[in-house]
N, C-alpha and C positions, 0 to 999 in steps of 0.2 A: 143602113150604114154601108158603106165602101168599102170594098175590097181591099186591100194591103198592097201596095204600088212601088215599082224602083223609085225612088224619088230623086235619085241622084242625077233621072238623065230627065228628069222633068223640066220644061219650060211653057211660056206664055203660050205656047200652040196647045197646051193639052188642058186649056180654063175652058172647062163646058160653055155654050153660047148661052143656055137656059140662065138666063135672070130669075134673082129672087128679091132683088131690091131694084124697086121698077121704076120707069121711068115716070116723069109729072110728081116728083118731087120738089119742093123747092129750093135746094140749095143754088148757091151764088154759081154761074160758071168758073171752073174751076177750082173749084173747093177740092182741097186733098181728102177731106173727110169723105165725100161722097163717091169720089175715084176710090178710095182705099178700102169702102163696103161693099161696093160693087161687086168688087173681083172676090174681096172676100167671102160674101156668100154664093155667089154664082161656083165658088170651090168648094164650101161647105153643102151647099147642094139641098133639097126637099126635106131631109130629116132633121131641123135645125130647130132649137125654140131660141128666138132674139130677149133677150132684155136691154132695155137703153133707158141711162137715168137721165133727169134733167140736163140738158146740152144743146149744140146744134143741130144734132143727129133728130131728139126727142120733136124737135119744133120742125127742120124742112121734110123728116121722111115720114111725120105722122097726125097730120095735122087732123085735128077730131070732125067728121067721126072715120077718117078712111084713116089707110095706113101704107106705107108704098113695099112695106113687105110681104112677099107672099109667102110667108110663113108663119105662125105660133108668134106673136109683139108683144112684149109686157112693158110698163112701166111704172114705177113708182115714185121714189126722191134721191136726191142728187146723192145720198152717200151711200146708199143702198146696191150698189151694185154686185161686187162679190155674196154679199148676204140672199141677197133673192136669188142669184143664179143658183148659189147651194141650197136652195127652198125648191128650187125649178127641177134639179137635178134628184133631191131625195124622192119628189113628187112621181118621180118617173118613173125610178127602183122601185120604189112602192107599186107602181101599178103594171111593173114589170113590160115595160116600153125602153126602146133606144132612142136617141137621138144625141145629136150635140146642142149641149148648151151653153150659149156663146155671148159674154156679157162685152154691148160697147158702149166704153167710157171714154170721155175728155180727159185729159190733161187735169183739170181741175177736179174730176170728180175720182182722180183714183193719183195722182199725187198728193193733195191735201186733202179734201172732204172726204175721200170714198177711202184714204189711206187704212183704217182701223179695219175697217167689213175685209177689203182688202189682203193686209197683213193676219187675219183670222182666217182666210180659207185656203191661203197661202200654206199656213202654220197647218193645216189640218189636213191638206194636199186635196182640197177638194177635185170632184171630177167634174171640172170645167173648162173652160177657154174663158179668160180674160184677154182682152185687145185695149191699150188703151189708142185713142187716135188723138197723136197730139198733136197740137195746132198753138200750142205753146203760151194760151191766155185762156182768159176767162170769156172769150168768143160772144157765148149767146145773150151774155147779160151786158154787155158793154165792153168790151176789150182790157179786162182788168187782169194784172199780173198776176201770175201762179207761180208756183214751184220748179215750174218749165221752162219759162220763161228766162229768156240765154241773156245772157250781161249786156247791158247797156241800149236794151231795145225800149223801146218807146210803148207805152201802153197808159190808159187813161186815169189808173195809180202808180205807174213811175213815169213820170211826165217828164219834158225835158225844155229844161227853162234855166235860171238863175240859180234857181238854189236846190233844182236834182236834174241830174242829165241820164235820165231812162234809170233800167236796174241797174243797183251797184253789186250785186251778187251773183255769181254764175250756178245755172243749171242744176236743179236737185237730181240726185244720181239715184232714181227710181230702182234703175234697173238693178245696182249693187242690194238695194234696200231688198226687193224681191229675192235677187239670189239665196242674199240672208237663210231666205227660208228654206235653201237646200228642195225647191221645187224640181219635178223630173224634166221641164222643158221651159225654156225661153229665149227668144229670140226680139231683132231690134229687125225691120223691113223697112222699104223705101219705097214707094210708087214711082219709081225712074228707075228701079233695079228689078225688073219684074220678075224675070228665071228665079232669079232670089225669095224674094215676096212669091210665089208659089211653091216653091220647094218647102220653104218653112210654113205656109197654110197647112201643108198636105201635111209635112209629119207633125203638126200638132193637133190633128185628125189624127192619127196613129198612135198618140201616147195616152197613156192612162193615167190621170191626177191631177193636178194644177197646171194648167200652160200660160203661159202669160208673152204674148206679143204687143211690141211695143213699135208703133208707126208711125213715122212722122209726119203731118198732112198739113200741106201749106196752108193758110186761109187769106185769100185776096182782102179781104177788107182789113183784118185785123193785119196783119202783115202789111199794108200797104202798095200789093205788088198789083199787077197786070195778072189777067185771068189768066192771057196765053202763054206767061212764064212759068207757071205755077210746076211743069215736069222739069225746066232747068233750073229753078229753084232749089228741087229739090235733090237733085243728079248736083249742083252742086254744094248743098251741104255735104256730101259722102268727100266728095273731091276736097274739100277746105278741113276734112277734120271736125264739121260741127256737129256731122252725124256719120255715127261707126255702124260696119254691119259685120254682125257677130251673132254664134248662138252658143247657147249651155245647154248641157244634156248631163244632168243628175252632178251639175258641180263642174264640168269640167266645161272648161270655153273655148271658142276657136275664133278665128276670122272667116268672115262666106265672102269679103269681098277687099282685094285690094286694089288702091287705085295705082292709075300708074306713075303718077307723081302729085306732090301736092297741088293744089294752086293758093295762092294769096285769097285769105278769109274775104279782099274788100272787094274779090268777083261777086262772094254770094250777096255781102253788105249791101252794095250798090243797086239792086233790082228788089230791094225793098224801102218805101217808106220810114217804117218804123225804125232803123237805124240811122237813118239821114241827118240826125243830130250828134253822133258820135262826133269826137273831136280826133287828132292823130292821134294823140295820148290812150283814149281811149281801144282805138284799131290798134295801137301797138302791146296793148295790153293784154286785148283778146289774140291778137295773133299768137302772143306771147304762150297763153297758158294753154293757144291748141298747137302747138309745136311740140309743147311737154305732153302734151296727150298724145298725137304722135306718135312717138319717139316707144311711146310705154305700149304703143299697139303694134308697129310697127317694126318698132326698132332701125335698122339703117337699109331696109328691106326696100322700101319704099322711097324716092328720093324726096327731098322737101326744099326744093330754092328758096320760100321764103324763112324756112328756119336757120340758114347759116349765121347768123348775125346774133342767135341764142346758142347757141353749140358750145361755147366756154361758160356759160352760167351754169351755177349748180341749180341740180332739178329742183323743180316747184313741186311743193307737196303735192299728191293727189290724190285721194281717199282712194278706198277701195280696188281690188281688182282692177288693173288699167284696161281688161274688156270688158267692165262695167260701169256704165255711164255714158250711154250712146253721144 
């Protein structure tokens, strides 16, 4: 295990070169997923045991019989995630061994399927690292909606046609539901914010009980975007509002990152597919409700040209902690 490190003055210069998730993989170029594991273990380092449940993670980095991790691999079924880690982890106590064990989940397998395993080791502050890497569908089975999955985006069960135009429901707020559990560490990371995204790897290496990182990783196919957009993609969800970077430490929340002004949601819209059926109705809708989100992270901190035009409305409801629900 690692030494204990300033992590405040930490950045991208100090992510060991040592890979642990190796190349001749097969993910798509540009996959967030396989950019956001990369660094992630090459941070977590040689004492790591992996779990990954049914995903895209399970099929490009382990295809039978190799595994493109060079470390301890497990896997089993899609909602199993939290529950084997805490099997991985008692296993270890037991046999009086360190290491970090570090479960990666989709979107899918730990907002909805994996939510219960989840919320149990959550509740019981297991000593783990949960990551979920979300890419905001159901990815490896067909591009089918989740819980992730942001209003009005196109996916191959909210289709956009005549009689449904994409989701009608915005973004399950994971991150509130986690806090819930009064965990000692979580954080929301971005693969465009990197100083960011290593400062938080490292201190959840440093905590003891539940950590749960929560990263948003573009996917060229299911998103409909271009490989080589895939880092301003996601540099500009942070800028539009669609994705916050914040972390909590035993309840209390902060911001790791403000931008310096907004931009209009239809920069990020526009460099994906999967929204290209949005109507104006639509865009002024979602513009609408990340303005109100905003506003509750930000407050007048931050400037937002495209929210003057909501400034006289009363606020929209919105659940939970306004730094939680990336």
């Amino acid at each position: 295990m690692s030494e204990t490190k300033d992590i405040s003055t930490m950045t991208i210069k100090d992510v060991p070169n040592k890979d642990y998730f190796l190349w001749g993989h097969g993910a798509c170029p540009g996959c967030g997923v396989a950019i956001a594991v990369k660094n992630i273990m090459k941070l977590l380092g040689p004492e790591t045991i992996v779990y990954v449940p049914a995903s895209c993670l399970v099929v490009f980095g382990a295809q039978y019989p190799t595994s493109a991790f060079e470390v301890p691999y497990l896997y089993t079924a899609f909602e199993n995630t939290a529950a084997v880690a805490t099997g991985i982890r008692s296993a270890m106590k037991r046999r009086g061994k360190k290491a970090y064990v570090v479960g990666l989940a989709g979107d899918g397998g730990t907002f909805d399927i994996g939510l219960q395993a989840l919320s149990g080791a959550a509740d019981r502050n297991e000593d783990i690292i949960y990551v979920c890497l979300d890419n905001e569908a159901y990815m490896n089975t067909g591009i089918q909606m989740s819980g992730a999955t942001p209003f009005g985006a196109w996916t191959t069960t909210s289709p956009a046609g005549k009689m449904i135009s994409g989701k009608r429901r915005h973004k399950k707020d994971i991150d509130h539901i986690v806090a819930a559990h009064g965990i000692p560490y979580q954080a929301t990371l971005s693969i465009a914010h990197w100083n960011d995204f290593v400062r938080k790897v490292e201190k959840a290496k440093q905590v003891d009980g539940f950590r749960f990182l929560h990263v948003l990783t573009p996917c060229v196919p299911g998103w409909r975007s271009q490989a080589s957009k895939s880092m301003e993609i996601a540099r500009l969800a942070v800028e539009t509002g669609m994705w916050t970077l914040y972390e909590a430490e035993k309840g209390e929340s902060s911001l790791t990152y403000k931008p310096k002004k907004m931009e209009p949601v239809i920069e990020y819209l526009k460099l994906q597919g999967r929204f290209a059926f949005m109507n104006e109705e639509d865009v002024n809708t979602l513009q609408r409700w990340l303005c109100h989100k905003w506003w509750l992270h930000y407050k007048d901190e931050v400037e937002a040209p495209p929210c003057y035009i909501y400034r006289a409305e009363k606020p929209l409801h919105m659940d939970g902690d306004p730094l939680h629900g990336a």
